[in-house]
N, C-alpha and C positions, 0 to 999 in steps of 0.2 A: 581345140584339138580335133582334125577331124577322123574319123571313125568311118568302119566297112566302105561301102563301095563311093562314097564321098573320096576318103583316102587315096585307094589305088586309085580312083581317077587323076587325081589331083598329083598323087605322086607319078603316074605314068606322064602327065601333060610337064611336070618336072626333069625328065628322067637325063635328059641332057645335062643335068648342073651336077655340081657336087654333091655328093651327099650330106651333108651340110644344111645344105640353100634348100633342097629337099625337105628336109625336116622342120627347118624354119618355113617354109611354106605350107605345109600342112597344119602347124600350128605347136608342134613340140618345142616349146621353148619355155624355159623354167621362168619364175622373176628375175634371176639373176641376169637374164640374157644367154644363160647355156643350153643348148644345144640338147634336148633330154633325149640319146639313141637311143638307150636301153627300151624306153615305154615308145617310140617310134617302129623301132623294129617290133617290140609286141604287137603292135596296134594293126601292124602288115601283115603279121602272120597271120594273126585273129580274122584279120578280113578276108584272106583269102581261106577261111574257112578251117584253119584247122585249132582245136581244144589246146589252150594249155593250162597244164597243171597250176593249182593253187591251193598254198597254204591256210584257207580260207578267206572271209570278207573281204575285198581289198588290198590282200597284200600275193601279189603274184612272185611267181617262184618258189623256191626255197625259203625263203625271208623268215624269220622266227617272228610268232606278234608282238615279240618283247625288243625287238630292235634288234642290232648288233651283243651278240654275248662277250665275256671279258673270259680269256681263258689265263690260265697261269703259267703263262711262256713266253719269254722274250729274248732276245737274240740280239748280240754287238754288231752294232752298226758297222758299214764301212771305215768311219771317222772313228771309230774305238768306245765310240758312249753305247751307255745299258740303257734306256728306256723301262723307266717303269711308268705306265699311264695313270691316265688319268681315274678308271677304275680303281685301282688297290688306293690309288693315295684318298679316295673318296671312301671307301669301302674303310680303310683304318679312322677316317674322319681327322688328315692331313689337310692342314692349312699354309695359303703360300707365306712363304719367308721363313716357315718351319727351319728349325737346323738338326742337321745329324750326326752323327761320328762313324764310320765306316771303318767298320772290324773286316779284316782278311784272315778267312783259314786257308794258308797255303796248303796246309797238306789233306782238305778235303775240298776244297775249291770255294767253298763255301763263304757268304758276302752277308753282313750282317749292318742293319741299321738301327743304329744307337740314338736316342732322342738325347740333345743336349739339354742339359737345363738351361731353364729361363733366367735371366739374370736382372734383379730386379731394380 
């Protein structure tokens, strides 16, 4: 990936293509074959000189050093399902195939998950 004035050169000698083709010719491109803009457009700014902020070592922007946080809020889909992720079912120590029984309190709104017994 190239860096300061390597960069803007290379992305100005680009500037006719897509942005895209730009990026892949600078060198932003993940293993996957994707297209990394976020760390491309960093990498533009930085070269033309101006600071940005960091969360510390390596992890630029906002970014927590713990990754993505699980918060306790989930919201019906388009299609009518609740999601609950992958956090809480790790976090209770659910495993798949798990079964449950789903209690409704209609007059509090309230959704409750029942473990079924195991049947031996």
């Amino acid at each position: 990936m190239l860096v300061g004035k390597e960069l803007l050169d290379k992305a100005r000698s680009l500037s006719n293509h897509p942005e895209d083709e730009i990026a892949r010719g600078c060198g932003y491109v993940g293993p996957s074959g994707r297209v990394l803009r976020k760390s491309f457009y960093r990498a533009l700014v930085q070269a033309k000189g101006y600071k940005l902020r960091s969360n510390g070592p390596g992890r630029p922007g906002n970014r927590s050093p713990r990754g993505r946080q699980a918060e306790f809020r989930t919201k019906v889909h388009g299609n009518g399902n609740l999601l609950i992720g992958h956090a809480y079912t790790k976090k209770l120590g659910l495993v798949p195939g798990q079964e449950f029984r789903i209690d409704v309190k209609k007059d509090s709104g309230a959704i409750s998950l029942l473990p079924m017994e195991k049947k031996s």
